[in-house]
LUMLODO-309618 format. One record per atom (N, C-alpha, C, O, CB): residue in three letters; x, y, z. Coordinates in steps of 0.001 Angstrom, whole numbers, plus 500000, padded with zeros to 6 digits. Last residue first. Glycine has a CB too. Example, Ala and Ser with C-alpha at 12.3 -4.5 7.8 and 13.67 -1.06 7.14 Angstrom:
2
SER512850497750507080;SER513670498940507140;SER512900500030507870;SER513409501138508039;SER514084499402505725;ALA513190494310507800;ALA512300495500507800;ALA513200496700507800;ALA514236496681508465;ALA511308495527509046;
REM end
This chain:
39
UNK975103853534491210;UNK975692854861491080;UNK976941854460490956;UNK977842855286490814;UNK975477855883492175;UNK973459851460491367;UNK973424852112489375;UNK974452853370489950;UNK974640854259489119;UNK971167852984488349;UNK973002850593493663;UNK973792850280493129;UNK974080850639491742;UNK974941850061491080;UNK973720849360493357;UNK971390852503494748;UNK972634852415494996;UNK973499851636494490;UNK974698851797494717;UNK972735852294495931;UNK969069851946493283;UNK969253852934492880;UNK970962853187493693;UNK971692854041493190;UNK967906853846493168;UNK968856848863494796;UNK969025848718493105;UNK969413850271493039;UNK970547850207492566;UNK967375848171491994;UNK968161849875497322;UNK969382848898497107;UNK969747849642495361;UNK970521850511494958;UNK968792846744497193;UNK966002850836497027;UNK967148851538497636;UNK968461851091497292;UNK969503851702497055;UNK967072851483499002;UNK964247848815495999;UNK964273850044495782;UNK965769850919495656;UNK966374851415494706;UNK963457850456496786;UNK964295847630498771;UNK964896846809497339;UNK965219848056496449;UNK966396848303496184;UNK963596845626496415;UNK962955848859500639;UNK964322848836500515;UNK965260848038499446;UNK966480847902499356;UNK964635848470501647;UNK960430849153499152;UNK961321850288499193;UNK962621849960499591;UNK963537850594499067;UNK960852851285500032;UNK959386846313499825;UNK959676846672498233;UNK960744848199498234;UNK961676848314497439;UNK957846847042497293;UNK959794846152502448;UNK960512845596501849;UNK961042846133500255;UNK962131846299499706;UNK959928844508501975;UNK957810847633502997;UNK958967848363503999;UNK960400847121502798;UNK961574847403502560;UNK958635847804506665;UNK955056846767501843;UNK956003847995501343;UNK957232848024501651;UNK957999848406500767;UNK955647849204501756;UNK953642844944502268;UNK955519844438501755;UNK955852845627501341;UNK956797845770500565;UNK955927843154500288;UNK950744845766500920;UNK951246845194501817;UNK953108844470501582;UNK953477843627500764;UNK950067844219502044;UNK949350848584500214;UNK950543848154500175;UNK951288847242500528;UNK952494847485500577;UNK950927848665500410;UNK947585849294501645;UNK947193849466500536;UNK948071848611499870;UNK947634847893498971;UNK947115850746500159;UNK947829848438505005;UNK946670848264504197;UNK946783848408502714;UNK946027847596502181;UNK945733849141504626;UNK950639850243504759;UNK950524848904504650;UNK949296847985504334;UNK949427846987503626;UNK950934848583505654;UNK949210852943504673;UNK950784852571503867;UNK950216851110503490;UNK949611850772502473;UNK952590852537505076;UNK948562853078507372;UNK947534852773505736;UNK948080852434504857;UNK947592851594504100;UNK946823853831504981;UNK950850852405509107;UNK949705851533509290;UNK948734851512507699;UNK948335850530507072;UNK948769852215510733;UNK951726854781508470;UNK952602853697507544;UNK951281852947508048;UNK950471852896507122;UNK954536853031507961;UNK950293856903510031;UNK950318856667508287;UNK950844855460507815;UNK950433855050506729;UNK951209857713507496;UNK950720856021512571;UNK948512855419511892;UNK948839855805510359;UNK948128855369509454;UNK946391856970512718;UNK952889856581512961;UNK952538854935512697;UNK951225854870512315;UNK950662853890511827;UNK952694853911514000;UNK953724859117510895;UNK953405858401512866;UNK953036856979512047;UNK952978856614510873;UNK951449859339514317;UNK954272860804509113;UNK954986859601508578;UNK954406858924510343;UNK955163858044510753;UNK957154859837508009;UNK951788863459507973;UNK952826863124508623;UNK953560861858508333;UNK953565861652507119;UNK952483863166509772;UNK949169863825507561;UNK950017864658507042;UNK951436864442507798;UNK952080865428508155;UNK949430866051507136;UNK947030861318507210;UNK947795861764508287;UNK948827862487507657;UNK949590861728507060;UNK948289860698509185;UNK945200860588504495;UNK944646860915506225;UNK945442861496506831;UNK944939862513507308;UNK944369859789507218;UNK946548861779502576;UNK945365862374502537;UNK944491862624503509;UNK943685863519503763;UNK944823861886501859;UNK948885860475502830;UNK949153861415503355;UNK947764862379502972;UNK947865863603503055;UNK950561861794502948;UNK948116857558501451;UNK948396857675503067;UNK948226859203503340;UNK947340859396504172;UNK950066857120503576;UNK948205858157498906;UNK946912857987499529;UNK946970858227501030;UNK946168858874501704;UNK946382856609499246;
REM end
């Protein structure tokens, strides 16, 4: 949804990121974790 306003990653995209999403920066690094650890 974010990249429909700002074709980029600047702070007014993660800013919508987080309106839609709130605990994204968290849920993705859980994310990260769990797919590093299945390797």
């Amino acid at each position: 949804l974010s990249h429909l306003r700002f074709m980029d990653h600047s702070s007014r995209f993660w800013a919508t990121v987080e309106s839609v999403m709130p605990g994204h920066a968290a849920l993705s690094r859980e994310l990260k974790n769990e797919v590093l650890m299945r390797r």
